[in-house]
RODO-2510 file (C-alpha; in nm, 4 decimals, decimal comma):
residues 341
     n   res          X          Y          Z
     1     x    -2,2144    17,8319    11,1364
     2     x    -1,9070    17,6306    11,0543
     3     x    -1,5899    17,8042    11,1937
     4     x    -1,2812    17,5887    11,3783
     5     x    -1,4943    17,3583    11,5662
     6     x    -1,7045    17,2651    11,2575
     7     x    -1,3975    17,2002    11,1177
     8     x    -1,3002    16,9618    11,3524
     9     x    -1,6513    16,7902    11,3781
    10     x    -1,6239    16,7081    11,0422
    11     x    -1,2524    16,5626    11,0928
    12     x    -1,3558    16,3735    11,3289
    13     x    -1,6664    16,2313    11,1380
    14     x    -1,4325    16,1231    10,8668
    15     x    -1,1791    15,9406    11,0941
    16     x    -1,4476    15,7435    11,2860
    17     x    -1,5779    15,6543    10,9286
    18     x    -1,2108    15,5519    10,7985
    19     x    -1,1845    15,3354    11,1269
    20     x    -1,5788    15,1426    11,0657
    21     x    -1,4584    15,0624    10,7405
    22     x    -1,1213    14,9107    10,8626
    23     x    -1,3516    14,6812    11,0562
    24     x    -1,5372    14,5595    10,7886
    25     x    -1,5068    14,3162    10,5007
    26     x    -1,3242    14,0259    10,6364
    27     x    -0,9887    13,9969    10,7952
    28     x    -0,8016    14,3753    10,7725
    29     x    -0,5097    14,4284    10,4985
    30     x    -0,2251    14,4698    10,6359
    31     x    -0,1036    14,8135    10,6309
    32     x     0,1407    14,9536    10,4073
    33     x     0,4546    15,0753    10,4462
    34     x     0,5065    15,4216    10,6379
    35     x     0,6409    15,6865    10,4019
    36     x     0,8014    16,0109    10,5012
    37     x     0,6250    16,2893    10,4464
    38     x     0,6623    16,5420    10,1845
    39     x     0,5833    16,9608    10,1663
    40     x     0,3284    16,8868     9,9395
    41     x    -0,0459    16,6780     9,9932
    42     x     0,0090    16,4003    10,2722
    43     x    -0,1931    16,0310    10,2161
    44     x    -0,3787    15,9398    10,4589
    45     x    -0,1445    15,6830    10,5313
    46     x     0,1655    15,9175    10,5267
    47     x    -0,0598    16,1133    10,7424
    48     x    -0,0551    15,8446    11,0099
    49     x     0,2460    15,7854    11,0454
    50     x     0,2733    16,2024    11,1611
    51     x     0,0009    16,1238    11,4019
    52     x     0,2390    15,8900    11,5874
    53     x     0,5161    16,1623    11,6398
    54     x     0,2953    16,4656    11,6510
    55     x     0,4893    16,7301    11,8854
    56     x     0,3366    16,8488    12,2441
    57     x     0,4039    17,1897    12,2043
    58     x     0,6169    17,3602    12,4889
    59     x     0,5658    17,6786    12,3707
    60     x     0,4396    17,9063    12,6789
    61     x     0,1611    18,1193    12,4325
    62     x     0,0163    17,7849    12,2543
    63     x    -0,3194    17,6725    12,4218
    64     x    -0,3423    17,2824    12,4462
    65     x    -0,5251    17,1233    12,1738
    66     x    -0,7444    16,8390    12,1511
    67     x    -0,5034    16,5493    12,0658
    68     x    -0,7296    16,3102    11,9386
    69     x    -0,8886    16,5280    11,6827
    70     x    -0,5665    16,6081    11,5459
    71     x    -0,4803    16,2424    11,5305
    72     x    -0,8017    16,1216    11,3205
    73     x    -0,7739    16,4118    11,1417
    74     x    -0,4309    16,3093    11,0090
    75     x    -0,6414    15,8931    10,9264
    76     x    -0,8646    16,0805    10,6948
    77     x    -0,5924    16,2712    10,5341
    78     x    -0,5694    16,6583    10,4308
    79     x    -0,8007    16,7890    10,1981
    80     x    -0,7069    16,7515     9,8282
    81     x    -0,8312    17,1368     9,7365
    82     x    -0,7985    17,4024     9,9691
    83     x    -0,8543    17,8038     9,8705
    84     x    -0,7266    18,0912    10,1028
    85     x    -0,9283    18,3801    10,0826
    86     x    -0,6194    18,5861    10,1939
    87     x    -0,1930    18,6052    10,1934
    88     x    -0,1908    18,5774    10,5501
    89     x    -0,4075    18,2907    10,6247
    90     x    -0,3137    18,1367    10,2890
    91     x     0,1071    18,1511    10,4008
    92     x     0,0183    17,9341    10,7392
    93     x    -0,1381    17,6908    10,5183
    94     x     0,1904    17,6497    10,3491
    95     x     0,3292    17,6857    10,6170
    96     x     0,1770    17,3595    10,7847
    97     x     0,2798    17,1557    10,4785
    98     x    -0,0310    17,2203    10,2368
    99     x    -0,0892    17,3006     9,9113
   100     x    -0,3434    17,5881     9,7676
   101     x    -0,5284    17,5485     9,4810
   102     x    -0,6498    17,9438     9,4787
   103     x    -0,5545    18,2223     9,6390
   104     x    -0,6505    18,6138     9,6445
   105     x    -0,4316    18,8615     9,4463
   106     x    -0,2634    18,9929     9,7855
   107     x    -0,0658    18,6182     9,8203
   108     x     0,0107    18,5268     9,4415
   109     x     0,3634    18,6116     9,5619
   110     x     0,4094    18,3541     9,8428
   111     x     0,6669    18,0719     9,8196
   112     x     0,5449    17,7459     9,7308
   113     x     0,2571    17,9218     9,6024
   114     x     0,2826    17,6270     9,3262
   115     x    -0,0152    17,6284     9,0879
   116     x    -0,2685    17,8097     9,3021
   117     x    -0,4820    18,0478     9,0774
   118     x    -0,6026    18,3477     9,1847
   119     x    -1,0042    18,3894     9,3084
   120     x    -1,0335    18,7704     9,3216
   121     x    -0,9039    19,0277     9,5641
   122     x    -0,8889    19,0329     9,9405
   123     x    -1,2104    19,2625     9,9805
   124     x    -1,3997    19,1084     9,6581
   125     x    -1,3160    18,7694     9,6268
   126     x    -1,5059    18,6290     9,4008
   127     x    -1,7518    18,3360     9,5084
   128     x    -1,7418    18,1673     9,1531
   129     x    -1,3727    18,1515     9,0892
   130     x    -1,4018    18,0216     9,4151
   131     x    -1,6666    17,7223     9,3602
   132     x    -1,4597    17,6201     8,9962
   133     x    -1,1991    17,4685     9,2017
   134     x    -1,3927    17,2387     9,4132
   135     x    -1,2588    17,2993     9,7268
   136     x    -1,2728    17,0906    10,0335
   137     x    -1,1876    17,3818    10,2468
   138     x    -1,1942    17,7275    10,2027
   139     x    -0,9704    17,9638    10,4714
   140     x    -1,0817    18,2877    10,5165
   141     x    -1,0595    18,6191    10,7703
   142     x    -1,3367    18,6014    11,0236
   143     x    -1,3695    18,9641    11,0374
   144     x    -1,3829    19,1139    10,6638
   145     x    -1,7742    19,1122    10,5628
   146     x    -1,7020    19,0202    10,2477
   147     x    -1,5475    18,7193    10,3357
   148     x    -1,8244    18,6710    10,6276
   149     x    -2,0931    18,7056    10,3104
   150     x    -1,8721    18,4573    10,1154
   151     x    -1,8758    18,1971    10,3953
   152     x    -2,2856    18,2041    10,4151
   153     x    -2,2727    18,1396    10,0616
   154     x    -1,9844    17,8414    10,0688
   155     x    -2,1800    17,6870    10,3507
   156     x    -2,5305    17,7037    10,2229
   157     x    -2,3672    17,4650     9,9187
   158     x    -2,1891    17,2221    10,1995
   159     x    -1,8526    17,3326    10,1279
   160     x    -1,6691    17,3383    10,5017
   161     x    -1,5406    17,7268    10,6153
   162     x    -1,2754    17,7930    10,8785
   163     x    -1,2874    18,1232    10,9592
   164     x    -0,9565    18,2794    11,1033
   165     x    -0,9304    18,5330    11,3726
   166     x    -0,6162    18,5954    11,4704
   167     x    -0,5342    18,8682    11,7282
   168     x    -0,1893    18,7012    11,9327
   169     x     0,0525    18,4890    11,8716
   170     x    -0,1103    18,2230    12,0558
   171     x    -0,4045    18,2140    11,8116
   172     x    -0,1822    18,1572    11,5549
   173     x    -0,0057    17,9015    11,7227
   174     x    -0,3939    17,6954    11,7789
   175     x    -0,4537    17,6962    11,3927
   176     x    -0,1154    17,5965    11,3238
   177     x    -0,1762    17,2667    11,5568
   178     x    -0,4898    17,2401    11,3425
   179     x    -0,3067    17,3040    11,0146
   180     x    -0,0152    17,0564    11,1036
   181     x    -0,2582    16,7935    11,2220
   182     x    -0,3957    16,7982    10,9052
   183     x    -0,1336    16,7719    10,7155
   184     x     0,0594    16,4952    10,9207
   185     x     0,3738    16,7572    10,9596
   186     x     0,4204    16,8037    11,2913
   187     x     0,8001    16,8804    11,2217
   188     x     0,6342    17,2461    11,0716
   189     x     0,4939    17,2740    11,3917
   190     x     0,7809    17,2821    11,5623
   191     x     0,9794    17,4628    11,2873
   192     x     0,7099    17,7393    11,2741
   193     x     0,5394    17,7419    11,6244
   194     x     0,7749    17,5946    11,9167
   195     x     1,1027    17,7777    11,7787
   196     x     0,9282    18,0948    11,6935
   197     x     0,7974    18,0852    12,0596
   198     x     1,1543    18,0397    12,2247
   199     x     1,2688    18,3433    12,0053
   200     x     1,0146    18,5609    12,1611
   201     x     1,0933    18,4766    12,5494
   202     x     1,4441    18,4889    12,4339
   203     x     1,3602    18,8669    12,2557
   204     x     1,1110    18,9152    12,5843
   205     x     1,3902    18,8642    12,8321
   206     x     1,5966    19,1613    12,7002
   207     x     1,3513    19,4379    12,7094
   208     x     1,3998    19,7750    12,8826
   209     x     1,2380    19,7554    13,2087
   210     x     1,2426    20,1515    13,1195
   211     x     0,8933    20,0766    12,8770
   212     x     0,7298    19,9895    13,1718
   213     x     0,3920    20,2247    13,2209
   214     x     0,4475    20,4042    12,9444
   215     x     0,2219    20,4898    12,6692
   216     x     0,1318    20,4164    12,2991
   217     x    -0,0782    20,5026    12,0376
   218     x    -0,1408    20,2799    11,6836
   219     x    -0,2269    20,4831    11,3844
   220     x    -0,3452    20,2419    11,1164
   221     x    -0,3302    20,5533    10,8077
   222     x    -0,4233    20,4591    10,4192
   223     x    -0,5816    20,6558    10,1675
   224     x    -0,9437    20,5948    10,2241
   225     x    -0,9469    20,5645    10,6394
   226     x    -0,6822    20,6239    10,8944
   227     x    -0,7856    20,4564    11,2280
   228     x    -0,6743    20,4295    11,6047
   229     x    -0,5679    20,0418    11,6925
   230     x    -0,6479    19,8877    11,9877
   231     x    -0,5776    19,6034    12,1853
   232     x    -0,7427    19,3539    11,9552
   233     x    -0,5258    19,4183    11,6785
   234     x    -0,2501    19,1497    11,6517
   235     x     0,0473    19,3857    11,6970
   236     x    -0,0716    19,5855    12,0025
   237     x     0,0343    19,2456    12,1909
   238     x     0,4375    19,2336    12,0651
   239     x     0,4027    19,6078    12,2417
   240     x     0,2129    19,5395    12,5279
   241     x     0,4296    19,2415    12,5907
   242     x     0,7737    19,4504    12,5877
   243     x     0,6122    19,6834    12,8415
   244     x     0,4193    19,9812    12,7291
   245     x     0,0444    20,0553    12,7565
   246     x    -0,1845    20,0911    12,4764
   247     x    -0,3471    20,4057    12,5380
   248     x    -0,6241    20,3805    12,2750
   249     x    -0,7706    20,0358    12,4653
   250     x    -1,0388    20,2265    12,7169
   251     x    -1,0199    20,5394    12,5626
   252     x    -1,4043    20,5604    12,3489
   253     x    -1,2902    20,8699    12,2516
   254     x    -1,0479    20,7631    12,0225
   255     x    -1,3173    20,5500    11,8092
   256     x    -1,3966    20,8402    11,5921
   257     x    -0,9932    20,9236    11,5329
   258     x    -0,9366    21,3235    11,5615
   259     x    -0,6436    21,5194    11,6615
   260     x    -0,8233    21,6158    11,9451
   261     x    -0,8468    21,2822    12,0823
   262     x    -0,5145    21,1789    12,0279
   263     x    -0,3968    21,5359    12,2158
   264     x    -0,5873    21,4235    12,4630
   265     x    -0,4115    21,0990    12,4819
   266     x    -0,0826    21,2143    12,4353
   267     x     0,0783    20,9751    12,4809
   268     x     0,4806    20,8513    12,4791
   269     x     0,5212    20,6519    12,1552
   270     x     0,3326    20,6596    11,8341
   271     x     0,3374    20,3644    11,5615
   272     x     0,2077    20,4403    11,2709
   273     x     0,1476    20,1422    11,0203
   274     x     0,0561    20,1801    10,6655
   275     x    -0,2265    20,0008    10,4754
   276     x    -0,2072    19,9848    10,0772
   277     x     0,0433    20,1642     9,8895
   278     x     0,3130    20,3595    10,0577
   279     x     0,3132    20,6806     9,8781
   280     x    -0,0371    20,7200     9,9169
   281     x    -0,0190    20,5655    10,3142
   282     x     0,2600    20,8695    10,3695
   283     x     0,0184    21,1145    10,1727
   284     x    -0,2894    21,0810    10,4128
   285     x    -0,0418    21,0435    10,7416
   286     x     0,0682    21,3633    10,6552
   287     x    -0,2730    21,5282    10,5629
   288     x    -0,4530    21,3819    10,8581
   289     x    -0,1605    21,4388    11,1598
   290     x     0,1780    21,5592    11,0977
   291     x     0,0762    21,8798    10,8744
   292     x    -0,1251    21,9666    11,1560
   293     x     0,0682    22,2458    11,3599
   294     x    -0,0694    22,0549    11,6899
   295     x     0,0838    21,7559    11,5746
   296     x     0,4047    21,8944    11,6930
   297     x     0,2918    21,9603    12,0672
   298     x     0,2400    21,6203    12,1124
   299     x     0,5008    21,4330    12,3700
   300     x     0,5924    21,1669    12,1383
   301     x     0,6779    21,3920    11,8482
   302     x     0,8722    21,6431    12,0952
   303     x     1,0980    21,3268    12,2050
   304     x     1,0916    21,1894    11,8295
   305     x     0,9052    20,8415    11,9536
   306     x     0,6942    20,8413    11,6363
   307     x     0,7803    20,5542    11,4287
   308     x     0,6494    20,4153    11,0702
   309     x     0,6568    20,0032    11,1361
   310     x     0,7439    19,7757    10,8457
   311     x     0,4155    19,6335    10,6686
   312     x     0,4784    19,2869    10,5945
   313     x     0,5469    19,2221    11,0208
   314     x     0,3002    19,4528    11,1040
   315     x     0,0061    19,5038    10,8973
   316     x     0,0056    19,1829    10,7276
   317     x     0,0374    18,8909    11,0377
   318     x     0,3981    18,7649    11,0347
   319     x     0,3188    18,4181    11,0827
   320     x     0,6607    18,2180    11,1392
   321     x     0,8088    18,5991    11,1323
   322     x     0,6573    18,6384    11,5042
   323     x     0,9743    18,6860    11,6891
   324     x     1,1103    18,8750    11,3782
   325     x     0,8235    19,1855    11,4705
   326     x     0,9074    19,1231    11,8417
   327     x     1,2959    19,1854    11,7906
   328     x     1,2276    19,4533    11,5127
   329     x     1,0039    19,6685    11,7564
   330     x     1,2561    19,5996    12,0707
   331     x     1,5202    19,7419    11,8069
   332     x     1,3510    20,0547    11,7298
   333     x     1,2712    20,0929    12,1028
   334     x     1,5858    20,1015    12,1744
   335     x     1,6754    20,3306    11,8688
   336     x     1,9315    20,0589    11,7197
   337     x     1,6356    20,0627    11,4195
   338     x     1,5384    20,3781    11,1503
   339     x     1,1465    20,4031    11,1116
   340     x     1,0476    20,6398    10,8858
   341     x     0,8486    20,6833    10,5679
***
């Protein structure tokens, strides 16, 4: 199974190759100039010269990375077609200086999005729009089965997968490193990783000491499932890192989501985050809890801690918006922030 490492592996194949060949055929040419490097696809050469002033993250949340993959990564150069399979994982491509030649629906509307045509949906992508762009890399969610099916399929035709799981910011922060070390920009690194990091310990060192011990619940609510988060879902660590407890995390009870379980629970604060369209998100939150006359017995809805979090920081991953959904939920802690439908 390919995945991050098989990524790598295959870097580094291509980088020992590119330095054989430099060895062969006579004296070496001498090498040309360096050339700074632009948002767009990096040369190898351009690429190079990154690898000299790639950044050592200080960040506290970023795991150390293996330098010298990132470094012959950057001698073999980026790939010239890559295809997210989703906005999220398609934005920190852009992010790290790359360009997309297809994307699902869900991130047509990304900056930079340049030419990138669409392959399909984010639950149905579709494997031959996928395949008619050649790509040399295809992104994708490592825990969507349609996109687990898709990867099978890529890698059965030798087409190299990285599947993304992403469930803290310091998983983001390791495929950024990847990202950046592929495309040469180490600068994005620091722009999207290292400052994003200082914002959150700078957030983090404000928080109410108050939080401490007390309780959550995430409702994830849509129209076809609403479902209890726990702590493996990316947000759950922006509110277990300003203090609270997610009460859902060794609660089995909660896996099958009723109003009896969350009673049971009951616990201080309530997030509810909506999935697909709003209207219909609001519909089924109201069908499924706050219609319900027990609803109103619970101790976050008697002290009016239930709050509806924005989308794009909280269902979608907010990428170099990190600190953004760390000061946003510190703000509506602290009630300086409306949440509501």
């Amino acid at each position: 199974m390919f995945g991050r490492k098989s990524v790598m592996k295959v870097i580094t194949a291509l980088g020992i190759a590119a330095a054989l060949c430099a060895g062969c055929g006579g004296a070496p040419k001498p090498a040309p100039a360096e050339t700074a490097p632009a948002t767009s696809e990096t040369t190898g050469t351009a690429a190079e010269a990154e690898a000299s002033t790639q950044t050592d993250p200080s960040a506290s949340a970023v795991p150390d990375t293996d330098e010298t993959q990132v470094m012959e990564g950057n001698a073999a150069g980026e790939p010239s077609s890559v295809v997210a399979l989703s906005k999220s994982v398609g934005e920190m491509w852009l992010l790290a200086g790359g360009n997309l030649s297809g994307i699902t629906e869900d991130g047509l509307d990304l900056e930079n999005i340049g030419d990138a045509v669409s392959v399909g949906s984010l639950s149905k992508p579709s494997l031959e729009a996928v395949l008619a762009l050649e790509p040399d890399l295809v992104l994708l969610t490592g825990d969507l089965p349609s996109h687990k099916a898709m990867a099978d399929s890529l890698e059965e035709q030798s087409i190299t997968v990285d599947r993304l799981t992403i469930s803290s910011f310091a998983d983001y922060a390791s495929y950024m490193k990847e990202f950046t070390g592929l495309t040469g920009r180490s600068d994005l690194y620091e722009e999207n990783v290292t400052k994003v990091q200082e914002a959150i310990d700078a957030v983090l060192k404000t928080k109410d000491p108050a939080l401490a011990g007390k309780t959550y619940l995430e409702l994830r609510v849509s129209a076809t499932k609403n479902k209890v988060l726990k702590n493996d879902y990316f947000a759950s660590e922006i509110f277990n890192n300003l203090g609270l407890t997610n009460a859902a995390d060794d609660n089995s009870g909660l896996d099958d989501l009723s109003m009896e379980a969350i009673l049971a629970a009951d616990p201080d604060y309530i997030f509810v985050i909506p999935q697909g369209k709003q209207t219909e998100a609001q519909q089924a939150f109201e069908d499924g809890f706050s219609s319900d006359p027990a609803w109103r017995s619970l101790r976050a809805v008697a002290d009016g801690h239930v709050y509806v979090m924005p989308k794009d920081l909280f269902q979608y991953k907010p990428n170099a918006r990190w600190a953004e959904a760390y000061q946003t939920a510190a703000n509506i802690l602290a009630g300086k922030q409306d949440a509501e439908f």
